[in-house]
N, C-alpha and C positions, 0 to 999 in steps of 0.2 A: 391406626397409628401404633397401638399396643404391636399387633405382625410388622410392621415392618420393623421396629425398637429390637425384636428378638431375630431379626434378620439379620440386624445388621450387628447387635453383641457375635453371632454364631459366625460373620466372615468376619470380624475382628479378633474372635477366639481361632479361627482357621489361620491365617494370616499370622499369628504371633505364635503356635503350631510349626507353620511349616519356619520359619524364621528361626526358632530354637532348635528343632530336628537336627541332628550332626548322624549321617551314613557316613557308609561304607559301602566299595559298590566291589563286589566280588566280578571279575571278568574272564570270562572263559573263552577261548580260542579253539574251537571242533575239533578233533582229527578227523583227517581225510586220506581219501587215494585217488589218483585220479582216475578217470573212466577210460573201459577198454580203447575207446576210439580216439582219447586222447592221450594215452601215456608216453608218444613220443616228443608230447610239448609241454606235457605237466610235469610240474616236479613232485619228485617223490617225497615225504614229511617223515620224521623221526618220530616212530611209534604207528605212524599210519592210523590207521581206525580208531587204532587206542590209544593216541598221542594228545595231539592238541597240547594247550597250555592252559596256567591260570594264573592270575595275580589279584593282590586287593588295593585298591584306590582310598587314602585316605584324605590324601589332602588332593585339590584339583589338578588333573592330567600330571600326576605321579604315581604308577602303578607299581609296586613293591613284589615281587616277583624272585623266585628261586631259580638257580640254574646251574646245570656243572663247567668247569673251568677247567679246562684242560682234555685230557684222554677221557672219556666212562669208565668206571669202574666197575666191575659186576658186583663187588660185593664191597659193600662199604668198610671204608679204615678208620680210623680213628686217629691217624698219624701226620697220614697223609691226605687232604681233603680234597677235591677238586670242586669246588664248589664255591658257590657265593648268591648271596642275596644283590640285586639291584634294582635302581629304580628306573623306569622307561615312561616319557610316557604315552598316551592311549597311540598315535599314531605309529611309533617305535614298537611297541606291543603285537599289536597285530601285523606288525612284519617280520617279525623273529623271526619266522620260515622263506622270508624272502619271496613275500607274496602281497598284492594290489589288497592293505586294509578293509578296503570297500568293498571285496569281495571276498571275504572269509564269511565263515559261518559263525556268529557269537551270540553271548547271549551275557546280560549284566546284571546282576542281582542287586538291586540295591537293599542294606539292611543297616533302619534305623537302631544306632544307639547310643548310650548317656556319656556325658562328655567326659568320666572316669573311665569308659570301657575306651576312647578316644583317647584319651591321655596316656592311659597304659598299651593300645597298639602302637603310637610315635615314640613310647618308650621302648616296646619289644622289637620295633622294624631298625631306631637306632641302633642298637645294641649289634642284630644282625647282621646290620649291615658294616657295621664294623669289623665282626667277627663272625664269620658264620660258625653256626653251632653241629653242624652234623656235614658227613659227607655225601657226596649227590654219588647215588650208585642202583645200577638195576634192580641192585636185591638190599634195598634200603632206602634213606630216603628219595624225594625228587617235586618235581611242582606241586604237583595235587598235596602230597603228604606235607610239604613245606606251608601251604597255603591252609590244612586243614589245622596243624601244629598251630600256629597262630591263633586262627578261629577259637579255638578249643581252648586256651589261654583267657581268652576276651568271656568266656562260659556261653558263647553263641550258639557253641556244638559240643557235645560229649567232649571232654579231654580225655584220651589214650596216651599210655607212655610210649615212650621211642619204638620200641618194636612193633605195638599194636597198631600204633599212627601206620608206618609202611606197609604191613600186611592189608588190612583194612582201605586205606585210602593206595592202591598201586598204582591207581593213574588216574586224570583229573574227572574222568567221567563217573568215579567212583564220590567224590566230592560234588560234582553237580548236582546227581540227585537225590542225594540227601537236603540240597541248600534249595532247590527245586521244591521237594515237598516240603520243606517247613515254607516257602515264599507262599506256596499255596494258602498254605493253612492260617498264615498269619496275615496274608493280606500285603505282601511285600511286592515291589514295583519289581518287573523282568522286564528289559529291554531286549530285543532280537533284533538278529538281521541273518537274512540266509547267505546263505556260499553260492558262489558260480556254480552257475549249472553244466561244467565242464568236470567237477568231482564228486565221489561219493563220499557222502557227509557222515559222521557220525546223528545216531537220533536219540531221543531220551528216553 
């Protein structure tokens, strides 16, 4: 009697757990290229190998996401921005590149935190998306760095200032595996799914 009484506190302590838990589910989109035998039917992706995207999901199927608006710019201005934050969601996301969702390569981090770190990302992604704060530019920011700036805010991941963010995080593969090893280490949920087997996928 006494086992089963501690059975059932421990799935009522589980249960009120998972119930209070508030993630965040960090979502990455591969870069790819398509393979030799098929590059006359695959399309080609912005950044290829080293492309792909990234966005964070705070509230359910709205993924908050960085992107440039208009021309690229090679070198970021301060004047003139092309850029913006928006929100897509999960299904919209994995078509940015104007490709079958269900067949990209991705991969979802979820990472639990306290409803203050919660409160203050709905207050930095509002703000954002009001106003973006930086310009989207080759040699400056862009997704990864956008999505790592945030992070880094929330004290999830080292904060770097503006320059260090871009250098540091250049593209979003650079952002994975960092949030890759700390899921490791911490025990954090990753969701996967592979890519068509018609392109060559980035790997980690």
């Amino acid at each position: 009697m006494r086992l089963v009484t501690i059975i059932l506190i421990c799935f009522a302590c589980s249960r009120a757990y998972s119930q209070d838990t508030v993630f965040l589910k960090v979502h990455f989109l591969y870069g790819s290229k398509p393979l030799q035998q098929y590059k006359d039917t695959e399309r080609k992706w912005f950044g290829g190998m080293l492309g792909g995207h990234v966005g964070i999901e705070g509230d359910s199927d709205r993924i908050v996401n960085f992107l440039k608006k208009g021309k690229l710019h090679w070198f970021a201005k301060k004047r003139d921005k092309h850029s913006r934050y928006a929100v897509h969601s999960e299904k919209q996301f994995y078509s940015l590149f104007r490709y079958n969702p269900d067949s990209v390569k991705k991969a979802i981090v979820y990472i639990p935190v306290t409803r203050q770190q919660k409160q203050q990302f709905d207050s930095i992604t509002t703000a954002y998306l009001k106003q973006t704060p930086y310009d989207y530019a080759f040699i400056g920011m862009r997704c990864g760095a956008g999505a790592y700036d945030i992070l880094g805010q929330l004290n999830i991941l080292p904060k770097y200032c503006y320059g260090k963010t871009y250098r540091k995080i250049f593209y979003p593969k650079k952002l994975r595996k960092r949030l890759l090893k700390k899921a490791a280490s911490n025990g954090w949920l990753v969701v996967r799914q592979n890519g068509s087997t018609k392109r060559k996928w980035e790997t980690d």
